[in-house]
Every structure is written in structure tokens, then in C-alpha cells.
C-alpha positions as CSV (number, residue, x, y, z in Angstrom):
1,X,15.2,0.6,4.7
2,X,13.4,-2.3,6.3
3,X,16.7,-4.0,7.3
4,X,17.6,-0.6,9.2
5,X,14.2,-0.3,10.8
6,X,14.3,-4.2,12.0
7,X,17.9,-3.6,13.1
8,X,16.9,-0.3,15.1
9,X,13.4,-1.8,16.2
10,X,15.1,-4.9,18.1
11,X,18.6,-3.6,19.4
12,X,18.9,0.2,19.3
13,X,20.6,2.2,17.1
14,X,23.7,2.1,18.6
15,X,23.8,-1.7,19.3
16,X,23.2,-1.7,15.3
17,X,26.1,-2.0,12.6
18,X,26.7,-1.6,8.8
19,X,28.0,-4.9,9.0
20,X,24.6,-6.2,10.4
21,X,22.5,-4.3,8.0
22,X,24.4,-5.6,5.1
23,X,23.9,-9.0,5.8
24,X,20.0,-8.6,6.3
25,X,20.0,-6.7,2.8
26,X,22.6,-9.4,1.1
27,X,24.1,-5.8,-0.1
28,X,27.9,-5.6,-0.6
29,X,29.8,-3.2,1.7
30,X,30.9,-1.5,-1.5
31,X,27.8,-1.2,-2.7
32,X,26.7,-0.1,1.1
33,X,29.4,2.6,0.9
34,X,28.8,4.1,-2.4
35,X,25.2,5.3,-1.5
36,X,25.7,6.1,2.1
37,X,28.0,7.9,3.9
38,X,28.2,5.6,7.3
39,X,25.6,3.8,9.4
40,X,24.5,7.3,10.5
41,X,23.7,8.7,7.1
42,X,21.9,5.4,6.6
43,X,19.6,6.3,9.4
44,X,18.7,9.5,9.0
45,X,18.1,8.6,4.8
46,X,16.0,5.8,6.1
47,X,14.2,8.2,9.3
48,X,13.3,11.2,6.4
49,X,12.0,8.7,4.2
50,X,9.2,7.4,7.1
51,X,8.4,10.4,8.3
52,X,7.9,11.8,4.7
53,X,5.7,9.2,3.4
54,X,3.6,9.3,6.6
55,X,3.0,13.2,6.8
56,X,2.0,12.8,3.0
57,X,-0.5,10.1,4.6
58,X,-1.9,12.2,7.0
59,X,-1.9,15.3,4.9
60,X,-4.2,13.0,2.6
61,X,-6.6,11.6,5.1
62,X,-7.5,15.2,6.4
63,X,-8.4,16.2,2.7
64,X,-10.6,13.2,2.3
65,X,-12.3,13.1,5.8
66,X,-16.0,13.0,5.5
67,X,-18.4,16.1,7.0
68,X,-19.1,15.0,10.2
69,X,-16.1,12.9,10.4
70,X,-14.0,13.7,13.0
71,X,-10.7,15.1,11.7
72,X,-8.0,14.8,14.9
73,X,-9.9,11.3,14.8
74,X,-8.6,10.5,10.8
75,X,-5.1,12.1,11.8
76,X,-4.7,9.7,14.6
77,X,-5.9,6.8,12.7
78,X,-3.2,7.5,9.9
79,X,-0.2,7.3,12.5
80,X,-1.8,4.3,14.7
81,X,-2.1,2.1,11.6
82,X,1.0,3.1,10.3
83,X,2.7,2.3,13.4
84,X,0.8,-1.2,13.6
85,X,1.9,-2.4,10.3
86,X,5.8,-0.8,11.2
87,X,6.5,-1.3,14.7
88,X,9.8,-0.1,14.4
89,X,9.6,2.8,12.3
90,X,7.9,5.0,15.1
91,X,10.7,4.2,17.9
92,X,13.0,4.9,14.6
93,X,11.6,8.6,13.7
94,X,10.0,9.5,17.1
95,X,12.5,8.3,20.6
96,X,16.0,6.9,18.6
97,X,16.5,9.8,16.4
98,X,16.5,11.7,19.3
99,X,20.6,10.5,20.8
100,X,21.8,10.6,17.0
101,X,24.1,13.1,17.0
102,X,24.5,15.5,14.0
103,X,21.2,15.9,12.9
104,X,19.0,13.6,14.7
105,X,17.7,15.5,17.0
106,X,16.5,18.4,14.6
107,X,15.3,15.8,12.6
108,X,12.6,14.5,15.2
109,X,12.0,18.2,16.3
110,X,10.9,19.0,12.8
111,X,8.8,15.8,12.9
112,X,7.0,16.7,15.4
113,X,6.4,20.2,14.6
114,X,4.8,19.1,11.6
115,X,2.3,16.6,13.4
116,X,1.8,19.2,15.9
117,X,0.6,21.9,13.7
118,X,-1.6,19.5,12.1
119,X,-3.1,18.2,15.4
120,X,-3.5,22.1,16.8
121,X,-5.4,22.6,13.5
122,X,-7.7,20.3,13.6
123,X,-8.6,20.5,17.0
124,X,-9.5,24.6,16.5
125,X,-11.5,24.1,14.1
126,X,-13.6,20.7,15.7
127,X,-13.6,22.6,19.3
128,X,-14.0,26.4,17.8
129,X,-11.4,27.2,20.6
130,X,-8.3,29.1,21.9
131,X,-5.1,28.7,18.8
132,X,-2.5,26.5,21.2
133,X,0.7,27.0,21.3
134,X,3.7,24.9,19.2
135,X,5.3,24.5,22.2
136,X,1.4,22.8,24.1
137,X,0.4,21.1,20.8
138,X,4.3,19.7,20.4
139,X,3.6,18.4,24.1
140,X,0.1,17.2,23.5
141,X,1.3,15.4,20.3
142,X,4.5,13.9,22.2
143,X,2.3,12.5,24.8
144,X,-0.3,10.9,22.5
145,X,3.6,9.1,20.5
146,X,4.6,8.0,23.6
147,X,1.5,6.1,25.0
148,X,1.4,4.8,21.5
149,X,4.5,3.0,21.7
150,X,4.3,1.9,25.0
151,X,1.4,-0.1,23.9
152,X,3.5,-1.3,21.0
153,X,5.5,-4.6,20.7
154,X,9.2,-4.4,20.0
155,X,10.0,-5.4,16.6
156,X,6.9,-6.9,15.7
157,X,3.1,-6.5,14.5
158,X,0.7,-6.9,17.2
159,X,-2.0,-9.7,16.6
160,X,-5.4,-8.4,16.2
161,X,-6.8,-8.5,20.0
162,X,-4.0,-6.0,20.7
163,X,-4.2,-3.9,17.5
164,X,-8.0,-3.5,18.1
165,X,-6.9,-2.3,22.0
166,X,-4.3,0.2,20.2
167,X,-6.8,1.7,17.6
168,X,-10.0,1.7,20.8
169,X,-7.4,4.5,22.1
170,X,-7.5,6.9,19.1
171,X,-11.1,8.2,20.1
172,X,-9.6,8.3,23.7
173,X,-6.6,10.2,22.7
174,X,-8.7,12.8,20.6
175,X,-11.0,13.4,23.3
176,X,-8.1,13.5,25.9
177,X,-6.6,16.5,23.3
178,X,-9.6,18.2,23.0
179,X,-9.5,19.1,26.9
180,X,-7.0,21.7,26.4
181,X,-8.7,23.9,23.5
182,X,-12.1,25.0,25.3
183,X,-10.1,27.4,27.4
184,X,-6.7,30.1,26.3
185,X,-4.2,27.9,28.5
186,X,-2.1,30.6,30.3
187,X,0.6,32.5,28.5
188,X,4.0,32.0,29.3
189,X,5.6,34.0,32.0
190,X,8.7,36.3,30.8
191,X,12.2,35.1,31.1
192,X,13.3,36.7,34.3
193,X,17.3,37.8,34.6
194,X,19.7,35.8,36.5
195,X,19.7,38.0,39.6
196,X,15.7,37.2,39.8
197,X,15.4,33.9,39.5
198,X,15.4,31.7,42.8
199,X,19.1,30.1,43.7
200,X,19.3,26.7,42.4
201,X,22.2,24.1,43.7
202,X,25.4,23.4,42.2
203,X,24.3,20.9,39.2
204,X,26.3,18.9,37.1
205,X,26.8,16.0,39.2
206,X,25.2,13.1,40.1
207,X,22.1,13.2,42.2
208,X,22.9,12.7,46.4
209,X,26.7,12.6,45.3
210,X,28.9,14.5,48.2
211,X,31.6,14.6,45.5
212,X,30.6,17.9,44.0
213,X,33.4,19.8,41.9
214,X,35.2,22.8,43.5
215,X,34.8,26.4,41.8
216,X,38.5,26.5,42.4
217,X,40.1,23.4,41.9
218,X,39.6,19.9,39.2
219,X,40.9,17.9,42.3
220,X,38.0,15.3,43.2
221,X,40.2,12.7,44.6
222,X,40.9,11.7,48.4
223,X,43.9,13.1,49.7
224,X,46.8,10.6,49.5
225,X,49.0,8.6,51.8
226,X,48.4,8.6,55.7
227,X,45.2,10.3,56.8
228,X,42.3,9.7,59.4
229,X,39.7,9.2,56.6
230,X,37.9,5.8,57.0
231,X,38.1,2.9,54.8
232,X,34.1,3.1,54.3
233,X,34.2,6.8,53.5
234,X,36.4,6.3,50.9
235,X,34.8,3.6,49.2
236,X,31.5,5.6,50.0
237,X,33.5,8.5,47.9
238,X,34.7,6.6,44.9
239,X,31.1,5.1,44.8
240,X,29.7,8.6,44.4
241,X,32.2,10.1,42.7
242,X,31.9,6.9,40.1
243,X,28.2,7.9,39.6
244,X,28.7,11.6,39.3
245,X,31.4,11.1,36.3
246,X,29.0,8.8,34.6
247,X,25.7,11.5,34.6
248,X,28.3,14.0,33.1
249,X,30.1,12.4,30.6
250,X,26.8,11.1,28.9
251,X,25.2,14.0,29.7
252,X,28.3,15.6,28.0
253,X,29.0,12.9,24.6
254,X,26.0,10.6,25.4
255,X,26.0,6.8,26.4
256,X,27.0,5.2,23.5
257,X,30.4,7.1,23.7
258,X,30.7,6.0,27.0
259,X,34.1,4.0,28.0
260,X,35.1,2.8,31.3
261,X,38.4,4.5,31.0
262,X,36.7,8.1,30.4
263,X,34.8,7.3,33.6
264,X,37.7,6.2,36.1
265,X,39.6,9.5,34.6
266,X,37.4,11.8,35.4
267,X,36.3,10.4,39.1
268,X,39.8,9.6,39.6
269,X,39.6,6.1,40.7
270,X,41.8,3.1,39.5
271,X,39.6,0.8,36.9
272,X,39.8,-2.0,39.3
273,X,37.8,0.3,42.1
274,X,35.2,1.0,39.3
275,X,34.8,-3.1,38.6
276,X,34.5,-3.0,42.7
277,X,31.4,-1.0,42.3
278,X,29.9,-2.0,38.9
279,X,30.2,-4.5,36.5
280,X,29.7,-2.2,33.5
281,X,29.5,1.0,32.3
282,X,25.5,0.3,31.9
283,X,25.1,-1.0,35.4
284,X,26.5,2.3,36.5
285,X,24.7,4.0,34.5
286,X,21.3,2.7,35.5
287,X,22.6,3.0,39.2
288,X,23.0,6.4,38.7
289,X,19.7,7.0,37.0
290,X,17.8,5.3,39.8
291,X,20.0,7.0,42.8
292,X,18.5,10.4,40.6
293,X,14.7,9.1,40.0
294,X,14.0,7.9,43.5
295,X,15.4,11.6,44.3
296,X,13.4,13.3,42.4
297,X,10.0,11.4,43.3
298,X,10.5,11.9,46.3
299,X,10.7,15.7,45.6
300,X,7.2,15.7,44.2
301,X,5.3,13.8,46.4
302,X,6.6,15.8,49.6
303,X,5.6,18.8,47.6
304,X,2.0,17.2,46.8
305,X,1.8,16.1,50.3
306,X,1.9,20.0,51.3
307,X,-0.9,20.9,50.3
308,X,-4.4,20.2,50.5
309,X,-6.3,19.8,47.3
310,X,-5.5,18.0,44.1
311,X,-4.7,21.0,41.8
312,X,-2.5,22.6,44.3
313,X,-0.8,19.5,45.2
314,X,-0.4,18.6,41.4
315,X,0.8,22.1,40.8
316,X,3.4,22.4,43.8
317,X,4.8,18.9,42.9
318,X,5.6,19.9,39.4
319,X,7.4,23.2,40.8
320,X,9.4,21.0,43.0
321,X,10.4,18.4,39.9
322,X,11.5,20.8,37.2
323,X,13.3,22.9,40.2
324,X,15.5,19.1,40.6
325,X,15.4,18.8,36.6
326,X,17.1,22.8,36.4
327,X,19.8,21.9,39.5
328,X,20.7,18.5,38.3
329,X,21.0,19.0,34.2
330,X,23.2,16.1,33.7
331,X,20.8,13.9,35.7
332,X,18.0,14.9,33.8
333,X,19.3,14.3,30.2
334,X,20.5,10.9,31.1
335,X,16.9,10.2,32.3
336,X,15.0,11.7,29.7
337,X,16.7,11.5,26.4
338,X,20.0,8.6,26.6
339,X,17.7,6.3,29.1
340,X,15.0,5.2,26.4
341,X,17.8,4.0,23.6
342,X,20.6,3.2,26.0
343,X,19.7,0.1,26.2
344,X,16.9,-2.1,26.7
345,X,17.6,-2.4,30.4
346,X,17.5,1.2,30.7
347,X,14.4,1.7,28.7
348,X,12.3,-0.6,31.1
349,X,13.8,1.5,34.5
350,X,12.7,4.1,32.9
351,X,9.3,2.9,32.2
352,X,8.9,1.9,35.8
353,X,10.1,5.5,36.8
354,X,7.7,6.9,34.9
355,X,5.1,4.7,36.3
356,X,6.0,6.1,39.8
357,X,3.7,9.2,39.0
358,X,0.9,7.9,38.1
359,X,-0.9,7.3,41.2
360,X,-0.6,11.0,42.0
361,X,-1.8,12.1,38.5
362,X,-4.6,9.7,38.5
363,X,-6.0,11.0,41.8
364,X,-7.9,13.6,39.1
365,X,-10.4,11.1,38.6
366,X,-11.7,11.6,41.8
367,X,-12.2,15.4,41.3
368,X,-15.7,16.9,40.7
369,X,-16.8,16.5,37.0
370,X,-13.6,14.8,36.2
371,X,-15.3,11.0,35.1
372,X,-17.4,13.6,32.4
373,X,-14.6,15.3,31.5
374,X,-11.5,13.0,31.4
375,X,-11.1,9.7,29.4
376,X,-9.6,7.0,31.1
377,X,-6.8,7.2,29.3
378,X,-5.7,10.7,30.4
379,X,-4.0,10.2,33.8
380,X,-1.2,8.7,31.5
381,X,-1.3,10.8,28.7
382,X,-0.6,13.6,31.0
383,X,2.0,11.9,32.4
384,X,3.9,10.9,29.2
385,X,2.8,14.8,27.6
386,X,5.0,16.5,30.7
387,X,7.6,13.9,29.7
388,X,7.9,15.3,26.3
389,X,7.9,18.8,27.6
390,X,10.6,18.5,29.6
391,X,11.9,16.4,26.4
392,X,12.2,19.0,24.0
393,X,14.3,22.0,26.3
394,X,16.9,19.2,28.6
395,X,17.7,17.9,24.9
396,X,18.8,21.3,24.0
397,X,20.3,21.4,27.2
398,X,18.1,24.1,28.6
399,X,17.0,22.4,31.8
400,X,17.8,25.6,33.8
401,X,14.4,26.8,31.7
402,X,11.6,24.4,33.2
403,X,11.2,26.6,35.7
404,X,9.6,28.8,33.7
405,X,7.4,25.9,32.1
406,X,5.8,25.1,35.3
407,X,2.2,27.2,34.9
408,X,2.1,25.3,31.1
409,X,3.0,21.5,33.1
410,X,0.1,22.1,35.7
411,X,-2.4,23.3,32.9
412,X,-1.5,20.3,30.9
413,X,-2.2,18.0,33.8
414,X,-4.9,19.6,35.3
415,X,-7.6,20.6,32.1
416,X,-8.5,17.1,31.2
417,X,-9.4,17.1,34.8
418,X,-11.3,20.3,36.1
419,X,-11.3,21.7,32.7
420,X,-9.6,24.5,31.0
421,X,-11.0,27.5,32.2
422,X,-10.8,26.5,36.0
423,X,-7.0,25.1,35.4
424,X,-6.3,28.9,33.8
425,X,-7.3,30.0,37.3
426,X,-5.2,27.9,39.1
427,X,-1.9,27.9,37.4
428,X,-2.5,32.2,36.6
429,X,-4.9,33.5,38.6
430,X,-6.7,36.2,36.9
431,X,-6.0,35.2,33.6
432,X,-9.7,34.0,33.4
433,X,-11.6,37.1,33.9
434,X,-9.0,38.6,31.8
435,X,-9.9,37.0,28.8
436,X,-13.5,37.1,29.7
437,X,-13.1,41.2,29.6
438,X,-11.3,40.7,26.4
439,X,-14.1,38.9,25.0
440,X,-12.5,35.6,24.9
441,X,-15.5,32.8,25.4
442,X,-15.3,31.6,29.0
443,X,-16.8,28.4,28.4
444,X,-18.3,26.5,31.2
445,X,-19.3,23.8,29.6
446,X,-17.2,21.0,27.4
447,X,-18.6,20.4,23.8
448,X,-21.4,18.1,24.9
449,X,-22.6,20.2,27.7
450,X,-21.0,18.5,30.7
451,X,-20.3,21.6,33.1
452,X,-16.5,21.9,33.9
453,X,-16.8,22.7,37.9
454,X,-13.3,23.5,39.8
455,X,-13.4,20.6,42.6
456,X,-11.2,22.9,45.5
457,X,-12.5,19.6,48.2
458,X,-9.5,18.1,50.1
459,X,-9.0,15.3,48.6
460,X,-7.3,12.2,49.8
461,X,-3.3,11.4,48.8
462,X,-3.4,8.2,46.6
463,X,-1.9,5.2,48.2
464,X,1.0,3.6,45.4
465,X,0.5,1.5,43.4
466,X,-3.3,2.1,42.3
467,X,-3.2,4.2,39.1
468,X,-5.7,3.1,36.7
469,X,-4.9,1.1,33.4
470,X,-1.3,2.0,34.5
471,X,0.2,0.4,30.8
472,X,4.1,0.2,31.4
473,X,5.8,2.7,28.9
474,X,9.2,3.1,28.0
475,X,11.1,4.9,27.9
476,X,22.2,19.8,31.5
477,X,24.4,22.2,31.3
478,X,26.9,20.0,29.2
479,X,30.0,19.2,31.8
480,X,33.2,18.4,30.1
481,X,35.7,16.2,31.6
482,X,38.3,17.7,33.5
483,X,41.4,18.5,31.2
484,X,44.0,16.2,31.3
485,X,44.6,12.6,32.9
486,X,44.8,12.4,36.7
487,X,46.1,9.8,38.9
488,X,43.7,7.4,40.3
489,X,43.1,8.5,44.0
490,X,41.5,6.5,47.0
């Protein structure tokens, strides 16, 4: 188990091999083979075992917590220290599990469930508030994992000064989860039908690409032989066309299937026009995740800059960035599930991408109330928390749902803020004196009697670069190739 976890905690799962693993062990391949399957059965063995053992843990330290002890407090504590002492074991159970296919990705959903429940649990009872949703808590919890292991080393213990900065967070982090139970967060709108919902574009294809796939023809190449098209726009076409077949095929097999020859097949260029472009399939790939994150922040801050005040802003830009997420699928699941364990090139665009919406997020520190209400930690818990939203439904390749999500995004980055009652209002207006007439408790006030006021002041758009304690994290409708091998075009 350790040799797996060290394997997996320093290269990846898919960089690692049975022939690797042996050798750590001093195991024989036979030996090797007659208790595992392959290198995936090894995994998942060695993934169920962790996240067994550590939901017993927790289980245990919620039994023995002491009256007046907080309980999320003892929960957290249970998974920091375990993830101090094993480094690699959370990236194992938590982020790599997620791109091993069969099985892995149930396996981390029912992980997290678990973790999730127990979190939503103990913050009803501490707070006496509104039951949150699996889908909120699994969000909440995800958030919490993720700024965890950005603060983590790879593959090894931190030394004390940094495991003391790791555990200092787990008050932080229970306080930050705590914002979102003094007030019902609104109820998820219905699934509309297809005629209802607003038109989205033609996804599937790599963001800004002009190469986008006919509804009436496979052909994607250039027309052949004699013809007025410029040498640029064709080299601007394969470029595109390149980076287009690259965000469907892993959206459609994932990255580690990935081959060069897959790619030039379906864009229909020669292999020595890809090399012309790239010099590997993971330089293409992170060129086409970057073409598709700058795209996509740009999306939300021109919607944030529309409007006037923070929770409006905050709201309008999440309704602009799971409206790209739903029209470019492929894009999103190379971002948000291959892009952390791709490689560990990818992971660390990824954490800089994610880092890109801070400064907007954090601007809720400036909010009325918000410095009584928010630990400092929140602006990027929030951030990471929407991360695993959209996580769990592009994994399961239901991108075309976020839009639905988007009242449940801007109440999860909004409470820890201007509170929950006030974000309610926002995100579903009316919902608050609903549940007041219901006899729901409206509560104005957080646990220790800070008032939660709604700040509706114009407040000032953040200049780059200036989110607070910004720590670096890391970090579709399935398209299949196109049937049968066609000739490299221009």
C-alpha cells in the first residue's frame, strides 16, 4: 500500500507502473499478479483501504468528542492529521481516483458522500440550523479537501512550522462551514425542458476554435489542391483544429489514452503539422486548456463588471461561467477533472487558473459585516467549494446542468460574506419571507451575535492580483472521434 501511495503521491497514477511498484515492495510480479488483478485493481484495493480506515477514524473521534468540544472541529482534525502524516494518500482517495476509469470515480463520490453527511451533521446540530443539502455539504466538504491539499507538499510530511499553519486552518475551515447553516440556502430550481432553456452554442470543441464540426458532414479538413485560401489561414486552421481534437478525445477516453496519432486523425492534419505546432501531446493539451481558461475568465469578469454591487456582480459572473462550462463540455472536463492528474505541468496551470478568481471573490471582504462574518480563509474556500461543484456533474458529463446550479454557486460564495439569510434574498428573492411565514428562524444574527447586514453599496472592482493569502492550489457531452481514418488535409 505505501509503495502505491508514494508511487501515486510523486508521479500520478498514470505515470505509475506495476513494474515500479514491485520494485519499491521487493515483491515478485508473480506474487504481484496473484493478488491483484493489474495496476488498476491495485489502486482502488489500496484507495478503499485509506478511505476505510480514516472514516472509521473520524466515525471514532465524533463519539469521543468532549461536551463543549467542537464536533466539525474533531472531524477536521481527524482528516488534517491524517493527511499530514500521509501526504499522498489524500491526492490518492480524493483528486487521482477521480480519471481512474472503471470504478474510480464512484469510488471518490462515495467518499465524499460519506464525509459530507458527517460534516452536514455536525454542523446542524453545533449551529441548530437549516438540514443542507448532499449536493451543498458534498460542495462545502470538496472545498475544505482541496484547500487542504493545496497547502500540502507532494510526496512528503511537512515539517512542523508548516503542519502547525495546516492544522491553524481547521478552526478557520469550521467557522468558514458554519456560514452556510444559519439560513435554508435556496432550493433548487426545476429541471426546465429543452425548448425552455436559453440556446447555448455548438460545444464539443475547443474553446475560440473556428473549426467547429458540421451537422451534416465529418469533413474538417481544408479543401485540397489549388484554392485562394492563405498559407496563414491554413496553418491558423490546423492550429485550431489541432486543439479542438485534443479537448475531445480526452474529454472522450481521457489524457492518459491520449496518442498523437488519435489526434492528427481526427483534426485531419499530417503528424509532422502537429510537431509544427506542439511538441507533445501534453503541450497541446495545456495549450488548449489555457486558450479555454483565459476564455472563460474573461466571461466572468465582463459579467461582474456589469453590474454594480458585489453580490450582483458575483452572481452574474457565475451565470456567465457555467453558461461557458454547459456550451463547451469537452473544455470543461479537461479543465476540471484530467488537468489535476494529467501531469504535474498541468496541475500547476491549473492552480494558476484557479488563482485568476480570487481577486473577484475576495472583494467580499470589503462588504458590510463581512470581516465579523468571514474567516480569512473563505475567499478561497469558496473558490475551491464552486470547483468541486462543478466537479461532481462535468465528471458525469452533465455540464449542460450548471445552469441550473447557479442560485446554489452564488449562495455558496456569497453567505460567508453577507450571510445566509441576505444571500437567500439575492440568489431567490422571496425565498426569505417565505420561510419566515413558514416558521423557519430568520436569523439575523451569526452564533455569537455579529448582525449579518446585506451590504447593497457600490463597491469598487478589485484590481488583479490582490487576493488575500491567495495559497496556490492545484489542481462534456463525450465527442467520439469521427469514424474511420481520414487523409491528412492542409
Amino acid at each position: 500500500m505505501r509503495a502505491m501511495l508514494e508511487l501515486v503521491s510523486r508521479q500520478g497514477y498514470e505515470a505509475s507502473t506495476v513494474s515500479e511498484v514491485i520494485s519499491l515492495i521487493g515483491m515478485s510480479r508473480k506474487t504481484f499478479y496473484e493478488q491483484f488483478d493489474d495496476r488498476r485493481s491495485c489502486f482502488m484495493w489500496v484507495c478503499e483501504q485509506i478511505g476505510s480506515q480514516w472514516l472509521q477514524e473520524a466515525r471514532a473521534a465524533l463519539d469521543e468528542a468532549r461536551e463543549g468540544e467542537s464536533a466539525t472541529v474533531a472531524l477536521l482534525n481527524v482528516l488534517f492529521e491524517r493527511a499530514i502524516e500521509q501526504p499522498g494518500a489524500l491526492r490518492t482517495v480524493m483528486l487521482e481516483a477521480a480519471v481512474v476509469r472503471p470504478g474510480g470515480p464512484e469510488m471518490r463520490e462515495r467518499t465524499i458522500a460519506q464525509w459530507s453527511s458527517l460534516l452536514a451533521g455536525t454542523l446542524r446540530d453545533e449551529a441548530s440550523g437549516a438540514q443542507l443539502s448532499p449536493e451543498l455539504s458534498a460542495a462545502i466538504f470538496g472545498g475544505i479537501v482541496r484547500t487542504l491539499n493545496a497547502g500540502l507538499p507532494p510526496g512528503v510530511r511537512p515539517r512542523a512550522p508548516r503542519r502547525r499553519q495546516l492544522m491553524d486552518l481547521v478552526p478557520q475551515l469550521a467557522r468558514w462551514a458554519a456560514c452556510y447553516v444559519d439560513h435554508p440556502p435556496p432550493a433548487r430550481p426545476p429541471a426546465r425542458g429543452e425548448a425552455e432553456l436559453p440556446p447555448l452554442l455548438f460545444g464539443g470543441r475547443a474553446p475560440g476554435t473556428l473549426a467547429i464540426r458540421s451537422r451534416f458532414s465529418e469533413r474538417r479538413g481544408l479543401p485540397r489542391g489549388e484554392n485562394p485560401i492563405s498559407r496563414s489561414f491554413v496553418v491558423h486552421s490546423q492550429r485550431e483544429r489541432i486543439l479542438d481534437a485534443v479537448a475531445n478525445l480526452v474529454a472522450d477516453k481521457g489524457y492518459a489514452d491520449l496518442t498523437i496519432p488519435d489526434i492528427v486523425q481526427e483534426a485531419a492534419v499530417s503528424v509532422q503539422a502537429f510537431y509544427e505546432h506542439f511538441s507533445s501531446k501534453e503541450d497541446s493539451f495545456m495549450v488548449a486548456y489555457e486558450v479555454g481558461h483565459r476564455r472563460a475568465l474573461v466571461a466572468f469578469e465582463r459579467a461582474f463588471e456589469s453590474q454594480q454591487d458585489w453580490p450582483n456582480q458575483i452572481q452574474a459572473g457565475l451565470q456567465a461561467l457555467f453558461g461557458f462550462f454547459a456550451a463547451e463540455p469537452s473544455f470543461a472536463y479537461c479543465a476540471l477533472v484530467e488537468a489535476p492528474s494529467a501531469s504535474e505541468r498541468t496541475a500547476t496551470l491549473l492552480t494558476q487558473g484557479i488563482n485568476g478568481y480570487l481577486p473577484m471573490f475576495s472583494a467580499g471582504f470589503q462588504e458590510a459585516g463581512a470581516k465579523d462574518l468571514a474567516p480569512e480563509i473563505s475567499a478561497e474556500a469558496v473558490v475551491l467549494a464552486l470547483h468541486e461543484l462543478c466537479f461532481a456533474h462535468i465528471s458525469k458529463n452533465k455540464a449542460g446542468d450548471l445552469a441550473h446550479l447557479v442560485p446554489e454557486a452564488a449562495f455558496i460564495a456569497l453567505a460567508p460574506f453577507i450571510g445566509g439569510e441576505a444571500a437567500t434574498e439575492i440568489v431567490a428573492p422571496g425565498s426569505a419571507a417565505a420561510a419566515a411565514q413558514n416558521g423557519r428562524p430568520q436569523n439575523g444574527a451569526t452564533k455569537n451575535g455579529v448582525a449579518k447586514s446585506r451590504a447593497t453599496a457600490k463597491t469598487a472592482t478589485p484590481k488583479r492580483g490582490t487576493a488575500k493569502n491567495a495559497t496556490p492550489k492545484r489542481g462534456g457531452t463525450k465527442k467520439t472521434a469521427a469514424a474511420g481514418r481520414r487523409k491528412p488535409q492542409p
